[in-house]
C-alpha positions as CSV (number, residue, x, y, z in Angstrom):
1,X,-198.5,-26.4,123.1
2,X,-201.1,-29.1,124.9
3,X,-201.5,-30.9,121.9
4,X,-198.0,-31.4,120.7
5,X,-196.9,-32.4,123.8
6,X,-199.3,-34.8,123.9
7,X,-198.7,-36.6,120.7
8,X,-194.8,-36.7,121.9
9,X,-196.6,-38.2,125.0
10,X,-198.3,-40.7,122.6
11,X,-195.1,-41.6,120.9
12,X,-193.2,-42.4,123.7
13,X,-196.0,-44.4,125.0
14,X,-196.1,-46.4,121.6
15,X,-192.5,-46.5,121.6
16,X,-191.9,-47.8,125.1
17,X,-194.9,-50.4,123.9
18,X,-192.7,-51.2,121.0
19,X,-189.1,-51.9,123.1
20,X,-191.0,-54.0,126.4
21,X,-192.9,-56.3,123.5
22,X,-188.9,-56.9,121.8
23,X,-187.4,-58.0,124.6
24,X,-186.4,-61.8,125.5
25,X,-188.7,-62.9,127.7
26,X,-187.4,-64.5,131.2
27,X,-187.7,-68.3,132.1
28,X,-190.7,-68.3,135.5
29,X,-191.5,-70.6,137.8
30,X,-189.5,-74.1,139.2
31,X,-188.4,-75.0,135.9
32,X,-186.7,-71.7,134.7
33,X,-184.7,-71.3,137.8
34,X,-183.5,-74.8,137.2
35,X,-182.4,-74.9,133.3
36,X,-181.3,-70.6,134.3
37,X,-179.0,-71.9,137.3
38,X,-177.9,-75.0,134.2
39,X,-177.1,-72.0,131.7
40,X,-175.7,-70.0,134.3
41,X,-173.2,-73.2,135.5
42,X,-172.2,-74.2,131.6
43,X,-171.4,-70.4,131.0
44,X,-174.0,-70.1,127.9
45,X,-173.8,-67.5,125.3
46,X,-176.9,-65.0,125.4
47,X,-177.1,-62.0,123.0
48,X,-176.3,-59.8,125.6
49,X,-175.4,-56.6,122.9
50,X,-179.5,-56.8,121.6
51,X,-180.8,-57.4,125.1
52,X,-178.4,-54.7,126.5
53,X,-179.7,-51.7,123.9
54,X,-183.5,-53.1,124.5
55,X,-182.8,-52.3,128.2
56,X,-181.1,-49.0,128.0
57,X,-183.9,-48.0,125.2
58,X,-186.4,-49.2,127.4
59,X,-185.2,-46.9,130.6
60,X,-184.8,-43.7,128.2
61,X,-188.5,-44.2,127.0
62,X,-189.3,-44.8,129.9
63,X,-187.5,-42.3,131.6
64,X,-189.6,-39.6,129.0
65,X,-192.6,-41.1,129.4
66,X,-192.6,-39.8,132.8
67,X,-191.4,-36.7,132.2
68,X,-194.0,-36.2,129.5
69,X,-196.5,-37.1,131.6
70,X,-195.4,-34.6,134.6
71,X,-195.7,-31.8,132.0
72,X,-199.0,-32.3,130.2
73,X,-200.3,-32.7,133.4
74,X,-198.9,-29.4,134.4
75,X,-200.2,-27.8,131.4
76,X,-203.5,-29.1,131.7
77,X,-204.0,-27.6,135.2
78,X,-202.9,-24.8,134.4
C-alpha cells in the first residue's frame, strides 16, 4: 500500500511539474506593469480557454499532491 501510494505521489508531483512549466509566464518588474496596464487599456485578446484549463489543472494537481502527501506520511508513521 506504501509503495503505490507513493508512485501516485510521484505522478502528481511530475504532473504538477508538467502543468506550472506550460503555463504563460507573467510580465515582472516596471516594464510589465506598464505594456500589462497598455494591454489591459486596448482590451487585448489573450488565450484565456488554454490558460484557464492550465490553472484549474494546476489547482487539482495541486490540490492531490497535498493530499497524497498527508497520507504517505500517515502510512509511514504508522
Amino acid at each position: 500500500m506504501e509503495i503505490a501510494l507513493k508512485i501516485v505521489l510521484i505522478i502528481f508531483s511530475l504532473g504538477l511539474i508538467g502543468v506550472v512549466l506550460l503555463q504563460r509566464g507573467k510580465s515582472a518588474g516596471l516594464s510589465g506593469a506598464i505594456s500589462g496596464g497598455a494591454e489591459h487599456l486596448f482590451g487585448k485578446q489573450k488565450a484565456r480557454g488554454l490558460d484557464l484549463f492550465l490553472q484549474r489543472l494546476t489547482v487539482g494537481l495541486a490540490i492531490g499532491f497535498f493530499v497524497m502527501a498527508l497520507l504517505v506520511a500517515y502510512y509511514v508513521k504508522a
